[in-house]
C-alpha distance (Angstrom), angle and dihedral (degrees) to the residues before:
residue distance angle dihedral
X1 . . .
X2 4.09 . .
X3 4.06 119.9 .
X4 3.26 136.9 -155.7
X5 3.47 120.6 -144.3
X6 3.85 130.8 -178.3
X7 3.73 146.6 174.5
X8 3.98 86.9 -81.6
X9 3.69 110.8 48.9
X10 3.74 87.4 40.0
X11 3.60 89.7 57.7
X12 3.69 89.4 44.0
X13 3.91 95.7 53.2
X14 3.06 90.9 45.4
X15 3.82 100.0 56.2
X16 3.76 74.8 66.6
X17 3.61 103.2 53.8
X18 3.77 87.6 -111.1
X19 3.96 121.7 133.8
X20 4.15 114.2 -154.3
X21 4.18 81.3 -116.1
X22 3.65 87.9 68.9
X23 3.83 99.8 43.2
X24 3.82 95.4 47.4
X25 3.75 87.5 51.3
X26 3.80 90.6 50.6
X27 4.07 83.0 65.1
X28 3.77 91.0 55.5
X29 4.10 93.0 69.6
X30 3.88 121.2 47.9
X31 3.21 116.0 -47.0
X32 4.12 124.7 -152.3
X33 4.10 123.1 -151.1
X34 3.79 109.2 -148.4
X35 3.62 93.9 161.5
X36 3.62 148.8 28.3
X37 3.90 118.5 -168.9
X38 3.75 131.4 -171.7
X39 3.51 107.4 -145.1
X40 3.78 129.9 179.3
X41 4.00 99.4 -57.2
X42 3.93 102.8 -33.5
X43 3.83 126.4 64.0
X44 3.47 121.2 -121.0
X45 4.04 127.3 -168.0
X46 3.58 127.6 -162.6
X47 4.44 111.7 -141.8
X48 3.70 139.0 -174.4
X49 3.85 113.8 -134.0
X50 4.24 137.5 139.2
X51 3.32 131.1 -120.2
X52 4.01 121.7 -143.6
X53 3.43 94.0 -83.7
X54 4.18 101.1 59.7
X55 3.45 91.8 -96.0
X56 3.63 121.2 143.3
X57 3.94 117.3 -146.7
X58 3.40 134.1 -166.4
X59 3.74 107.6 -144.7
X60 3.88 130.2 -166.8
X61 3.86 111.6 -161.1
X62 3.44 137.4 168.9
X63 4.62 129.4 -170.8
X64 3.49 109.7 -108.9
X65 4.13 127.5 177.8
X66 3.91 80.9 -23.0
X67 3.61 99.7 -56.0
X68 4.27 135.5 98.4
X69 4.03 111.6 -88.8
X70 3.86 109.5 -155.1
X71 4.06 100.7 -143.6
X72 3.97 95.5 179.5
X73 3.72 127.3 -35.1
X74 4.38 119.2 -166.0
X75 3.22 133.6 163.2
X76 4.31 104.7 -68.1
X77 3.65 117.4 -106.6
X78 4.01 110.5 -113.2
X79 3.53 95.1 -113.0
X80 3.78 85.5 59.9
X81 3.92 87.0 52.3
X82 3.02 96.7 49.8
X83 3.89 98.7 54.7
X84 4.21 81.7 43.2
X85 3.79 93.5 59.9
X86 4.15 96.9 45.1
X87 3.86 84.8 53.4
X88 3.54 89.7 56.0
């Protein structure tokens, strides 16, 4: 799976001590939709995943120029973890 990162979902990740290593390698386990969004002209979804570490991420994401967009990605809100971990 390609990424794209830029100046603004760096900065965003960041803001929650995230790097882009960790997010990308969130994607490489099971990952959980919980929402889809329409949102101006692109689709964006909104998934449940862990990185390396046990931590659970909620990541937004949308397809751009055939490659994964990170949107925003935090730390996942335990309702969100919960629903994760009985799909597992």
């Amino acid at each position: 799976m390609r990424f794209i990162w830029d100046y603004d979902n760096l900065t965003h990740i960041a803001k929650h001590g995230l790097s882009p290593e960790e997010v990308e390698q969130a994607f490489d386990g099971m990952t959980m939709e919980v929402e889809y969004q329409g949102w101006c002209t692109e689709e964006r979804f909104a998934e449940v995943g862990v990185a390396p570490a046990g931590r659970f991420l909620l990541m937004h994401t949308t397809w751009r120029d055939g490659a994964t967009r990170v949107v925003a990605a935090y730390d996942a809100p335990k309702e969100s973890i919960k629903e994760y971990l009985k799909q597992k």
